[in-house]
mmCIF file of the C-alpha atoms, coordinates in Angstrom:
data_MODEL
# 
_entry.id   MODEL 
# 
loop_
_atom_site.group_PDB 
_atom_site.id 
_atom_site.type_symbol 
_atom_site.label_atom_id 
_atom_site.label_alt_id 
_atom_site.label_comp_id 
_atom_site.label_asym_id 
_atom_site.label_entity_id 
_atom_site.label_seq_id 
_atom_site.pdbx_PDB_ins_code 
_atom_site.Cartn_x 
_atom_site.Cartn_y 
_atom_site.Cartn_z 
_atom_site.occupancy 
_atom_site.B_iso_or_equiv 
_atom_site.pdbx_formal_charge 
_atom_site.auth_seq_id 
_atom_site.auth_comp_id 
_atom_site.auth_asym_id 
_atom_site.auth_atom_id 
_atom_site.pdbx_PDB_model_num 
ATOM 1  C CA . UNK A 1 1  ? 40.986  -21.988 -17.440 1.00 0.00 ? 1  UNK A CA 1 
ATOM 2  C CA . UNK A 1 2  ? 37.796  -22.364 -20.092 1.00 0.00 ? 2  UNK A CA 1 
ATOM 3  C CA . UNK A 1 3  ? 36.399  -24.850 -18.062 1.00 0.00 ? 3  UNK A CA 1 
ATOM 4  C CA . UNK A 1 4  ? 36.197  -22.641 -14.920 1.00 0.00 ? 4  UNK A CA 1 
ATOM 5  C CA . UNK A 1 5  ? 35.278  -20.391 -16.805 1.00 0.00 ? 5  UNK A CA 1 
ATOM 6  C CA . UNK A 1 6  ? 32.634  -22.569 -18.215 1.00 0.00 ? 6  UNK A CA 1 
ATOM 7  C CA . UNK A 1 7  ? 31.178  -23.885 -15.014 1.00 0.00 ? 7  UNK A CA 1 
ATOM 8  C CA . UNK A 1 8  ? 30.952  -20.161 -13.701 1.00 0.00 ? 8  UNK A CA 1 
ATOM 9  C CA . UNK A 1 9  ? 28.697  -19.442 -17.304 1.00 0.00 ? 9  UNK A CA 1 
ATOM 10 C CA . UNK A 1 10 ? 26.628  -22.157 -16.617 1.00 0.00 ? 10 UNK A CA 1 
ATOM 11 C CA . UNK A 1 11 ? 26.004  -20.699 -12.638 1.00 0.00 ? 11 UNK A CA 1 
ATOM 12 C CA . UNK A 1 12 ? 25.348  -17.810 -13.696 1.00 0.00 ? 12 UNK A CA 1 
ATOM 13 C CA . UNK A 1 13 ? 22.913  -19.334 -16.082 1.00 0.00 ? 13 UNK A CA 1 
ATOM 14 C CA . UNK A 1 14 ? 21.091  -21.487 -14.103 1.00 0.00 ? 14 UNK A CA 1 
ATOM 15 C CA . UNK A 1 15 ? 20.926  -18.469 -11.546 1.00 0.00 ? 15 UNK A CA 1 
ATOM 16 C CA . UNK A 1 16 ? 19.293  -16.325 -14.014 1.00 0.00 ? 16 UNK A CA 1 
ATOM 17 C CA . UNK A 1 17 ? 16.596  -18.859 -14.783 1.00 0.00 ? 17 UNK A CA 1 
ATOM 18 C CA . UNK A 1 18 ? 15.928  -19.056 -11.330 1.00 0.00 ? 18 UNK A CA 1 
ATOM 19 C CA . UNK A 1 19 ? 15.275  -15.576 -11.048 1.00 0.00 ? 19 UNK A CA 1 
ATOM 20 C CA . UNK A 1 20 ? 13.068  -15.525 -13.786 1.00 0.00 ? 20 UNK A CA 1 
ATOM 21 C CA . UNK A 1 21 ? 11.245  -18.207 -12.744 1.00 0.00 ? 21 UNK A CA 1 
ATOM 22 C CA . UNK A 1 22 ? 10.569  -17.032 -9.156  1.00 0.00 ? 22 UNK A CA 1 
ATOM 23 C CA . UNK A 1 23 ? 9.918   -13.327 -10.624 1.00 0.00 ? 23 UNK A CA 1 
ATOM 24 C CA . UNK A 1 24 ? 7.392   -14.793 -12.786 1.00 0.00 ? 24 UNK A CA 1 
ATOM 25 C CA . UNK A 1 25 ? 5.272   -16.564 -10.161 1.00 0.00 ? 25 UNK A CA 1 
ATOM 26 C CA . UNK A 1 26 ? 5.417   -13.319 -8.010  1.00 0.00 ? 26 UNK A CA 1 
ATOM 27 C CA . UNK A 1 27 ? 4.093   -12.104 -11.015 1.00 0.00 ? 27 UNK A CA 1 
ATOM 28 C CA . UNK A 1 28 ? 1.275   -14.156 -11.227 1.00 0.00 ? 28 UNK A CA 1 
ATOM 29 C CA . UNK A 1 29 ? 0.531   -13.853 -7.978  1.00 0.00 ? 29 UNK A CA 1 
ATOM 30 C CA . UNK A 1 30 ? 0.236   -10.757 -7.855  1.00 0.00 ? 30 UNK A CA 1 
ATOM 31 C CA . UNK A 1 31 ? -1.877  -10.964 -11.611 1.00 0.00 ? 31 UNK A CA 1 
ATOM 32 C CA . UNK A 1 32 ? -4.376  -13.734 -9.878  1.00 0.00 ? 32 UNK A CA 1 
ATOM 33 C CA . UNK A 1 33 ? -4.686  -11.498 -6.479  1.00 0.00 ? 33 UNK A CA 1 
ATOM 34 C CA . UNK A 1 34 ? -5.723  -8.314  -8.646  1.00 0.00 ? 34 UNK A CA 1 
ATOM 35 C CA . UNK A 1 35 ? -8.070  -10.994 -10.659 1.00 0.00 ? 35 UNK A CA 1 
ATOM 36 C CA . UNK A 1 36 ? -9.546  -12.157 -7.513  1.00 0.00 ? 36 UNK A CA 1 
ATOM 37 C CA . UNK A 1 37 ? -10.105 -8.298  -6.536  1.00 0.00 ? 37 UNK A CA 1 
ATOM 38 C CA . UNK A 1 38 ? -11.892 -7.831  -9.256  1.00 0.00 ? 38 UNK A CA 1 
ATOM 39 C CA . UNK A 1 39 ? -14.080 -11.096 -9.179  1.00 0.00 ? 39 UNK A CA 1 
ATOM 40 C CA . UNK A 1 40 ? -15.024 -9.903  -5.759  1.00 0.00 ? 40 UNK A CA 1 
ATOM 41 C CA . UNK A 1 41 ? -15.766 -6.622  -6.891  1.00 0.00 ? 41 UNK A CA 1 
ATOM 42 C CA . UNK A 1 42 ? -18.041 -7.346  -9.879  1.00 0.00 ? 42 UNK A CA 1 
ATOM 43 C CA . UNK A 1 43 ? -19.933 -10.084 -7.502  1.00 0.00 ? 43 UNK A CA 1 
ATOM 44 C CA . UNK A 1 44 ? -20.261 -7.333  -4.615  1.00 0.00 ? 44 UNK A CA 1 
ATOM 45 C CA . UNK A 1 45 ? -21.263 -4.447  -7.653  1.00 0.00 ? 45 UNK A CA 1 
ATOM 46 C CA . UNK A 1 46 ? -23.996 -6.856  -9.554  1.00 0.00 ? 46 UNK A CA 1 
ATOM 47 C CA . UNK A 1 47 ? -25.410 -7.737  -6.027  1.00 0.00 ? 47 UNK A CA 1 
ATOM 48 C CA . UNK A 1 48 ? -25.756 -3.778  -4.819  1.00 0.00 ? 48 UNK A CA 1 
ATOM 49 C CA . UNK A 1 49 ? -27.333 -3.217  -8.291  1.00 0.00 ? 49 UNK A CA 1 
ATOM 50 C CA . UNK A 1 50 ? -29.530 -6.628  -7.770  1.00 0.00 ? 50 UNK A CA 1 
ATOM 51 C CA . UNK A 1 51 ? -30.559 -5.802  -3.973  1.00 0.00 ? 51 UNK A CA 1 
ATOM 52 C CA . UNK A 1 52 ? -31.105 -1.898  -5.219  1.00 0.00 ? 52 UNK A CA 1 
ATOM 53 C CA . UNK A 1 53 ? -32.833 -2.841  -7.804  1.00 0.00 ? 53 UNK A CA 1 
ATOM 54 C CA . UNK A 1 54 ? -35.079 -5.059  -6.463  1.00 0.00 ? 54 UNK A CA 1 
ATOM 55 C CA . UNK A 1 55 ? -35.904 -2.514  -2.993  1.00 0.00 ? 55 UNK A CA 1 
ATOM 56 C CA . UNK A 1 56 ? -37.514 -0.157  -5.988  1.00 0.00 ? 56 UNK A CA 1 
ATOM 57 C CA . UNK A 1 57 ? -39.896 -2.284  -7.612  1.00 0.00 ? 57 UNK A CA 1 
# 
């Protein structure tokens, strides 16, 4: 009986980890997409400022 319910602990376990794991890369994903977002932003906002700036002078 304890090692049934041993083996079940040790599913359950390894389950959980998995989880973790693959909620943590989603994570990160999601983290680097946002990062890239903003990368692409700050190029596109330095190069409106850059092309605006040099129309005036």
């Amino acid at each position: 009986m304890e090692q049934v319910y041993a083996n079940s602990n040790r599913e359950l376990l390894s389950f959980l980890i998995i989880l973790f794991f693959s909620q943590l890369y989603y994570f990160s994903f999601i983290l680097e997409r946002k990062q890239h977002e903003n990368v692409h932003f700050f190029t596109y906002f330095c190069g409106r400022l850059f092309y605006n700036g040099s129309r005036v002078t």
